[in-house]
C-alpha positions in Angstrom: -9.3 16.7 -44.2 -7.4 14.2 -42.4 -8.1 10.1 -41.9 -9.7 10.9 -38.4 -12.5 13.0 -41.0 -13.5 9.8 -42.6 -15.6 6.7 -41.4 -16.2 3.1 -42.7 -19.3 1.6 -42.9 -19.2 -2.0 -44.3 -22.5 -3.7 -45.9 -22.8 -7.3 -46.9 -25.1 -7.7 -49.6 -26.0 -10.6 -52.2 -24.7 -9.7 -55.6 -28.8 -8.7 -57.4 -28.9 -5.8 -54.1 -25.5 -4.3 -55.3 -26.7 -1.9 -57.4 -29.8 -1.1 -55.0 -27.6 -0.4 -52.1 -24.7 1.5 -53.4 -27.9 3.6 -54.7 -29.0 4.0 -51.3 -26.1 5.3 -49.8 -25.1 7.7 -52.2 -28.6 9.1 -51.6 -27.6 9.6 -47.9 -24.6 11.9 -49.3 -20.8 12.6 -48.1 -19.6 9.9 -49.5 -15.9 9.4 -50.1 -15.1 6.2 -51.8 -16.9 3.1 -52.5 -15.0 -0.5 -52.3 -16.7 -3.6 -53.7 -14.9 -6.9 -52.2 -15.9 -10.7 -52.9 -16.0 -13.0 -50.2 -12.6 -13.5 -49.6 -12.3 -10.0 -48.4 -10.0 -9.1 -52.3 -11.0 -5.7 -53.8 -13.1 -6.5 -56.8 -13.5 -2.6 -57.9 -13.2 1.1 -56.1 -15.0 3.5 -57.2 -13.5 7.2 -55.7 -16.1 9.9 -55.5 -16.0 13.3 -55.3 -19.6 16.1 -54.1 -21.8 16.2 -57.1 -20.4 13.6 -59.1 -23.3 10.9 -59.4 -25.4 10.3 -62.1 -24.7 10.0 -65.6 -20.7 10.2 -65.4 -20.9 7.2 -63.1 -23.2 5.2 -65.6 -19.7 3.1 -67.5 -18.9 2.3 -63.2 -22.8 1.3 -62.7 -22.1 -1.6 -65.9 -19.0 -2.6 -64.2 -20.7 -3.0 -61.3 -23.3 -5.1 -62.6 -21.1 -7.4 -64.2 -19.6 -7.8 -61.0 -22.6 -8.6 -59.3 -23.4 -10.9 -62.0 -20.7 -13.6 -61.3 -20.6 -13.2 -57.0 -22.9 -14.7 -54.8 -22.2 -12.2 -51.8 -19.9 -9.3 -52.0 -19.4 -7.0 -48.9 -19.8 -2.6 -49.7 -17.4 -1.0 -48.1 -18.2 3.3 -47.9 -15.9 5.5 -46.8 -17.9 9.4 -45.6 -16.9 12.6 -44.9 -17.8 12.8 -41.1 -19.3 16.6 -40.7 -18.6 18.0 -37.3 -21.0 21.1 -36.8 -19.1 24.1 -35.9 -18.7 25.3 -32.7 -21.8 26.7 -30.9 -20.9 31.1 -30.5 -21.7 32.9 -27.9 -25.2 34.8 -28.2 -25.0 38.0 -29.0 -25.1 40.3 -26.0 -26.2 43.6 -27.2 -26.4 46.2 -24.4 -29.8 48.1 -23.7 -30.6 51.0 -25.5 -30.7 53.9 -22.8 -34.2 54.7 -21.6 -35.0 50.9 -21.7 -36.8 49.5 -18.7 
């Protein structure tokens, strides 16, 4: 995977829809990385994520988070995904016709 793999998508949110958001996104899958940033644009915390880790491992990041949210008014989301190319379309099969076919 190489940088032109990944895209940025950057959310500003108040700080009680942190949690709510970063929720919704993971939902939507391939992400990468998560970076929470106050308002000054400084990285508060960054939370690296690798497929099928969510859940219960993440629930010590989720307090963190929280406490974050806590003490900032707005806080900007920034999520880094894996962009997914679909491979490339194949040829259709041409199978030849089976003698005595019309």
């Amino acid at each position: 995977m190489n940088e032109d793999d990944v895209r940025r998508e950057e959310f500003r949110v108040t700080g009680d829809a942190v949690i709510a958001k970063i929720k919704e996104v993971l939902h939507e899958g391939n992400v990468r990385r998560i970076t929470i940033k106050n308002e000054e644009g400084n990285t508060l915390i960054e939370i690296p994520l690798t497929i099928g880790v969510v859940g219960a491992i993440l629930l010590p990041v989720w307090a963190a988070i929280g406490a974050i949210a806590a003490l900032a008014a707005n806080l900007t989301i920034v999520v880094e995904k894996i962009e997914t190319t679909p491979e490339s379309a194949a040829p259709p099969d041409e199978t030849p016709p089976v003698s005595g076919e019309t």
